[in-house]
Structure formats: C-alpha cells, structure tokens
C-alpha positions as CSV (number, residue, x, y, z in Angstrom):
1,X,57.1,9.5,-11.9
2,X,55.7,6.2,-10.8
3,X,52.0,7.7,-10.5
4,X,52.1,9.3,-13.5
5,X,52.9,5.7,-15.3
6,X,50.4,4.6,-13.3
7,X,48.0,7.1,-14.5
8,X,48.8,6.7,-17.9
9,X,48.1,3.1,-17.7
10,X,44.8,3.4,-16.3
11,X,43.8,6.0,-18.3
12,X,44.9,4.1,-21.3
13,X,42.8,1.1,-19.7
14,X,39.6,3.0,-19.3
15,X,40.0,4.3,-23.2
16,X,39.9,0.5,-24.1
17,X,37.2,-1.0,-22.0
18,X,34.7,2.5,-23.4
19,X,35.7,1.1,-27.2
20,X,35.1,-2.2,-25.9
21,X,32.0,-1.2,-24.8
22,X,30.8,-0.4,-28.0
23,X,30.6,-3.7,-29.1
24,X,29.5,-6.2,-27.0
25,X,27.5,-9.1,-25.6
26,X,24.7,-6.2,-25.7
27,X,25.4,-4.9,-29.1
28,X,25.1,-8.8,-30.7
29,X,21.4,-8.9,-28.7
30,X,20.4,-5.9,-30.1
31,X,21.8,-7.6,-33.6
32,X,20.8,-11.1,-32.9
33,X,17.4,-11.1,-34.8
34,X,19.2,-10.4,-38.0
35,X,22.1,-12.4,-37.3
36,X,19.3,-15.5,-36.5
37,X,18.2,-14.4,-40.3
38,X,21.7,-14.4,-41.7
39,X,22.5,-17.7,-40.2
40,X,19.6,-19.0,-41.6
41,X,20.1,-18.0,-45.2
42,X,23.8,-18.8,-45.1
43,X,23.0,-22.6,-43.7
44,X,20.4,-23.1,-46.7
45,X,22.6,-21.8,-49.5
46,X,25.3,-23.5,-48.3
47,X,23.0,-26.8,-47.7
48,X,21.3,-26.5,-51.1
49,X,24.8,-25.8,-52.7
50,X,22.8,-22.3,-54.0
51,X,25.5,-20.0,-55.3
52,X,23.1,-17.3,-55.9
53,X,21.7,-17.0,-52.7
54,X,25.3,-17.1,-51.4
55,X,26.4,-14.5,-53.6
56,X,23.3,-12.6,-52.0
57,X,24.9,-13.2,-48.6
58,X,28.2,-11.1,-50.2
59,X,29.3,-8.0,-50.5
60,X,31.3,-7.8,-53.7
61,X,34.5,-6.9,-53.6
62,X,35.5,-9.3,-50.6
63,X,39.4,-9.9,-49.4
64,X,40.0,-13.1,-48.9
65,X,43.3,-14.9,-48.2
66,X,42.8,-18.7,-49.0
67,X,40.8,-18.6,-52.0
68,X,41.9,-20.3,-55.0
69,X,43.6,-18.3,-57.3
70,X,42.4,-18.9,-60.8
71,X,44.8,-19.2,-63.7
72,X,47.5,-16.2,-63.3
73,X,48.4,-14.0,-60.2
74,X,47.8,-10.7,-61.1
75,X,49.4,-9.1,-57.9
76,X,51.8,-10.0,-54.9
77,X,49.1,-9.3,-52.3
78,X,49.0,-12.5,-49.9
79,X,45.2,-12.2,-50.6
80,X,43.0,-11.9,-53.5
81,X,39.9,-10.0,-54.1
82,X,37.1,-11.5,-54.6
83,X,34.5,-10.2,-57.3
84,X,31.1,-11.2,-58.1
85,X,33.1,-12.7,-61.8
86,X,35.7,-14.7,-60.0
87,X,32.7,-15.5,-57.4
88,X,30.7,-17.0,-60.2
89,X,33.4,-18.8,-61.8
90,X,35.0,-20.5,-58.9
91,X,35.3,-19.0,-55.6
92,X,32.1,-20.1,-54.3
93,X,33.4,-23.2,-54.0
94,X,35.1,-22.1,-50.7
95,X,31.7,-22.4,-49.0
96,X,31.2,-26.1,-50.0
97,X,33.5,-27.3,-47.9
98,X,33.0,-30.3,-45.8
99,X,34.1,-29.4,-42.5
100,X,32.0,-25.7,-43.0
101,X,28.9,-27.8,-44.0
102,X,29.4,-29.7,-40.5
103,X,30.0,-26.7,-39.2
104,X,27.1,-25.1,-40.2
105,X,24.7,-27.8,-39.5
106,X,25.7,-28.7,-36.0
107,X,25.0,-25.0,-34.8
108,X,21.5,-24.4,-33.7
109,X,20.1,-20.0,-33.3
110,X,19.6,-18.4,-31.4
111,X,21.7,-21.1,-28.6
112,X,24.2,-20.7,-30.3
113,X,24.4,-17.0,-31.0
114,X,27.8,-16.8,-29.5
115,X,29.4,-18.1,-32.7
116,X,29.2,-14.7,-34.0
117,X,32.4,-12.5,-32.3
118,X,31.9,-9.1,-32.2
119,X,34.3,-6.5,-32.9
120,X,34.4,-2.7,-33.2
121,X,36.1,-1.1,-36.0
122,X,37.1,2.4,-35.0
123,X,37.0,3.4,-38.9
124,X,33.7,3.3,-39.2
125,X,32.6,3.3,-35.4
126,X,30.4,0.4,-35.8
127,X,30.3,-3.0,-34.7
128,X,30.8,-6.1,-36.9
129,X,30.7,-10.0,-36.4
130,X,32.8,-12.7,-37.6
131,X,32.3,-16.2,-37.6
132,X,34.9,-19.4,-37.8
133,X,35.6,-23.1,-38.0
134,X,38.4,-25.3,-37.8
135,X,38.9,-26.2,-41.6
136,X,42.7,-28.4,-40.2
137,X,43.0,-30.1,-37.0
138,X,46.1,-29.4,-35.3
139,X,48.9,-32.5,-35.2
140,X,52.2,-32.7,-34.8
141,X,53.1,-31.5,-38.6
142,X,50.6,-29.0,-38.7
143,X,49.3,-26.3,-35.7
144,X,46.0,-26.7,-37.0
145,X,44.1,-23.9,-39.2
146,X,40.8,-21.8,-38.7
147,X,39.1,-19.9,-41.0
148,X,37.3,-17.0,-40.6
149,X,34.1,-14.9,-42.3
150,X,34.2,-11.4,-41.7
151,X,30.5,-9.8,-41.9
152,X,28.7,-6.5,-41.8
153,X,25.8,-5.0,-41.6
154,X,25.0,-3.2,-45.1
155,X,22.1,-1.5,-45.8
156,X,20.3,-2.9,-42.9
157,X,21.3,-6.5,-43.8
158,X,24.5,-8.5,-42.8
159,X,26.9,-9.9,-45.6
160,X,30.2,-11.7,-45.8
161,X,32.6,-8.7,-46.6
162,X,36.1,-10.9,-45.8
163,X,37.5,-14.2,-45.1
164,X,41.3,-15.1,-43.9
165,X,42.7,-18.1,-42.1
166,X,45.0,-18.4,-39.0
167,X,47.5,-19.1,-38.8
C-alpha cells in the first residue's frame, strides 16, 4: 500500500514539473524580445499619460477587480469588466497611479526581465506573463496590497487581458 502512495505521489510530481516545464525561464527568453517591446510601450504611455496607446496595450474585454466602478453596479461579481467604453471614460485612470509610475520607471529591460512571471494556462496550453507592484505597504492595520496585470500574447503581440489585487 505504502509504494503505491508513493508512486502515486511521484507520478503526480512528474505530471507537474512537465506542465511546469512548459513555461519557464526558457519560454520568457524565447518571449523576451517582445516583452522588451511591451515594456517599452507600456512605460511611455503610462509616462506620457497616453490613453490611446494604453488602450492599444489592452485587450478589450479585461476582468479586473479594483477598478473603479462608475455610477451603478450592474452585477454582484467581486470584479468588473472592463470595456474599451468604461476604458475611455475612466478606467484608464488605474494606470496613473503613482506607485505604478515608480514602478515602471525604476525597472530597466532586458535586467530586469524577471519582472515578468510566467505561467501556463492548461486551457489554452500556452504560456502567459504577469507583472506586479506593491500599490499598499504592509503595517500593522493593513497586510499590505499588490496588484497585478495579467498579459498575453494576442495575435503575435502581448496585451493586458486582466488585473486583480492580493490580498
């Protein structure tokens, strides 16, 4: 009974480290040329407080869980979505932050590459990044907050397709 366990468990093991495998250190090299170019992009709209070139940086309809919701809750979800109307009226606003800006501008490509965590999403079997910064320090009120961009390569380009916060 005991190897059997014990086979299960390393077999289950091996499953996760060939999905791991998927999407790597080597997957984000292979990626990291068009990353560079998203980063890039990203720092000068949010720099030049462009809202069209952000919204070029998007991929319309985008979850997100902190946004601001505008005049009336239309639904229960604990998130909104994010359209390219509600995008234009006020949820670019989200990008302007000051501790993003910081964060943005003290992060230097392709050093710093490692900003961008990858994950595999066994949906669509491919590999997507996600980027964060620490929008709320942690004291003794409050355990601190991050928030989060999800992005994905779309047509050959990357765009933001999600942010959320934690916790």
């Amino acid at each position: 009974m005991t190897r059997q366990i014990l086979s299960f468990i390393s077999l289950f093991m091996c499953f996760d480290l060939i999905g791991q495998q998927k999407c790597d250190s080597i997957s984000r090299k292979d990626d990291s040329i068009q990353l560079q170019a998203f980063w890039t992009n990203f720092a000068n709209a949010v720099n030049t407080r462009d809202k069209d070139k952000l919204s070029n940086l998007c991929h319309f309809p985008f979850n997100c869980d902190y946004c601001v919701i505008d005049t009336n809750k239309e639904n229960n979800r604990p998130y909104i979505k994010v359209t390219r109307a509600s995008f234009d009226r006020s949820q670019y606003k989200i990008f302007f932050t000051e501790r993003l800006i910081k964060e943005i501008n003290r992060r230097r490509l392709p050093r710093d590459i490692f900003i961008f965590q990858p994950n595999f999403n066994t949906v669509d079997k491919q590999c997507h990044y996600s980027f964060s910064y620490i929008a709320r320090d942690e004291n003794r009120e409050h355990p601190g907050q991050q928030h989060f961009f999800g992005i994905e390569k779309i047509k050959g380009q990357f765009k933001i397709t999600s942010s959320w916060t934690l916790p």
